[in-house]
C-alpha positions in Angstrom: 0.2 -9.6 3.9 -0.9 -13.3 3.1 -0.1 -12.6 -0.7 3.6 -13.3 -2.3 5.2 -10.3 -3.8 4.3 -12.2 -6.8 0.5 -12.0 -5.9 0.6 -8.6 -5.0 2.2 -7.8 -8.6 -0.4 -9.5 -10.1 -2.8 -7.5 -8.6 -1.7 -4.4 -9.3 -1.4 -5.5 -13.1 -5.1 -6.5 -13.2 -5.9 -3.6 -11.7 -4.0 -1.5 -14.3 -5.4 -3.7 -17.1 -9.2 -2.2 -16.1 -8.1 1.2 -14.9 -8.7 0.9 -11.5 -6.4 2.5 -8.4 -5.2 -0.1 -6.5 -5.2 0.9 -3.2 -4.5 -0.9 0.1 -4.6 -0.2 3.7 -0.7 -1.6 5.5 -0.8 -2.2 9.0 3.0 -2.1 9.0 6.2 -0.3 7.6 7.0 -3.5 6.5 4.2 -3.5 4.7 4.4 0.0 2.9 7.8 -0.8 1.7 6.4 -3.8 -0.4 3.2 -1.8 -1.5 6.5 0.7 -2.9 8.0 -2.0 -4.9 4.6 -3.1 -6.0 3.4 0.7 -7.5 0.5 1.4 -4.8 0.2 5.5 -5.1 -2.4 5.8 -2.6 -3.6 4.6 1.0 -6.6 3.8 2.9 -5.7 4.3 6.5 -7.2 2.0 9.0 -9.3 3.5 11.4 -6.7 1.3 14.1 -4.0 3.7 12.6 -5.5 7.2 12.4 -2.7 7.5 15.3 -0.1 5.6 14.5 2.4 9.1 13.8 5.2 6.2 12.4 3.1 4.3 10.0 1.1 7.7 8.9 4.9 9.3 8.6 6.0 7.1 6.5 2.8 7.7 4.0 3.6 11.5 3.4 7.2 10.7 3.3 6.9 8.3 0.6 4.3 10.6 -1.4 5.1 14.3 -0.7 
């Protein structure tokens, strides 16, 4: 979370320039609602966070 919203834009807009996924790995709820506003459609889940039930929640609520 050390980027802007700005940055993370950015990003995401390279990425879609060379038709790559742009994927990233939140630690945080925080953290998946930016990723929202920034287009991310898919998660890597830290191996810290297999467990986390609130953070992994919020994943297949946002995407199911």
């Amino acid at each position: 979370m050390e980027f802007d919203f700005d940055s993370w834009i950015g990003l995401k807009k390279h990425c879609d320039e060379y038709n790559i996924d742009f994927i990233s790995t939140p630690s945080c709820l925080k953290a998946v609602d930016l990723l929202e506003k920034v287009g991310v459609k898919a998660y890597k889940i830290g191996s810290g966070d297999f467990d986390n039930f609130l953070l992994t929640r919020k994943f297949t609520r946002n995407h199911y």
